[in-house]
C-alpha positions as CSV (number, residue, x, y, z in Angstrom):
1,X,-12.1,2.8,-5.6
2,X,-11.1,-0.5,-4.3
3,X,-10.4,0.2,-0.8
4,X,-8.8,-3.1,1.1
5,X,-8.1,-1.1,4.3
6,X,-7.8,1.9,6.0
7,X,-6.1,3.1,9.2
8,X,-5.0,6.6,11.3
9,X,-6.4,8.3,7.8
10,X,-4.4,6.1,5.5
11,X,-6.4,4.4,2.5
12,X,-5.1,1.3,1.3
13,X,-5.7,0.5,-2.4
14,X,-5.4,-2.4,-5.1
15,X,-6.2,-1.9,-8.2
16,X,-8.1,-4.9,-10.6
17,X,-5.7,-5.7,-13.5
18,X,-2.7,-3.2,-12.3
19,X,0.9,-3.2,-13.5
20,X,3.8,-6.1,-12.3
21,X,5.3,-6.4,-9.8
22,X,2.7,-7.0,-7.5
23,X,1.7,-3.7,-5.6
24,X,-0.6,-1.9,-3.4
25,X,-1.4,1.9,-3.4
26,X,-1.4,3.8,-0.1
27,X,-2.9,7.2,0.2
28,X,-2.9,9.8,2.8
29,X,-4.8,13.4,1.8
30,X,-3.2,14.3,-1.1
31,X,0.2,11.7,-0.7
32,X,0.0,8.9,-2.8
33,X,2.7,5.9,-3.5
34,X,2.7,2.0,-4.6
35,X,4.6,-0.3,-2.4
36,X,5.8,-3.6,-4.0
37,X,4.0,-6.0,-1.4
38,X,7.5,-8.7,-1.3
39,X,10.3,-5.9,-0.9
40,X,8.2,-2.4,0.7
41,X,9.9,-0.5,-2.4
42,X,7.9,2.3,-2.5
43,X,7.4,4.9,-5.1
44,X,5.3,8.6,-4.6
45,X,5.6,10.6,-2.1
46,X,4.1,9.6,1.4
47,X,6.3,11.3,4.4
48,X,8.5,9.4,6.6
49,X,6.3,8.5,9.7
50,X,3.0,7.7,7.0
51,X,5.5,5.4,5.1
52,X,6.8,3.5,8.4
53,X,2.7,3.0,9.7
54,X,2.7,1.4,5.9
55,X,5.4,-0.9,6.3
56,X,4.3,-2.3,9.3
57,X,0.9,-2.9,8.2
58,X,2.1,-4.8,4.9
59,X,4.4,-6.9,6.7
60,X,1.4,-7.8,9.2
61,X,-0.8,-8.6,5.8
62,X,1.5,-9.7,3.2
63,X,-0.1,-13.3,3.0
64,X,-3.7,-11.4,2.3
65,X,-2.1,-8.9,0.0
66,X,-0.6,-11.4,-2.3
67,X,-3.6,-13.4,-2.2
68,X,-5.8,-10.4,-3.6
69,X,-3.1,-9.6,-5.7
């Protein structure tokens, strides 16, 4: 699993060759959901607090996410 971070229990995932538009996967236990890295439109089921600890990080990284992308 390609893991590109992980914080407070949250795994941070990008896959090699995944679907448009470009996207991360965030997991926490058994929550999963893709975020589009340009907008934060998010799809899955991550709960509320999870999904705001998400945000911020991909607004702090969004210049290294779309360069893995």
């Amino acid at each position: 699993m390609p893991v590109i971070s992980r914080f407070f229990g949250i795994s941070i995932v990008m896959y090699h060759r995944d679907h448009q538009p470009p996207h991360f996967h965030a997991k926490y236990g058994e929550a999963e959901a893709t975020v589009e890295i340009a907008t934060g439109v998010t799809e899955g089921s991550l709960s509320r607090r999870v999904l705001q600890l998400v945000n911020e990080w991909r607004e702090l990284h969004q210049p290294e996410l779309i360069e893995d992308w």
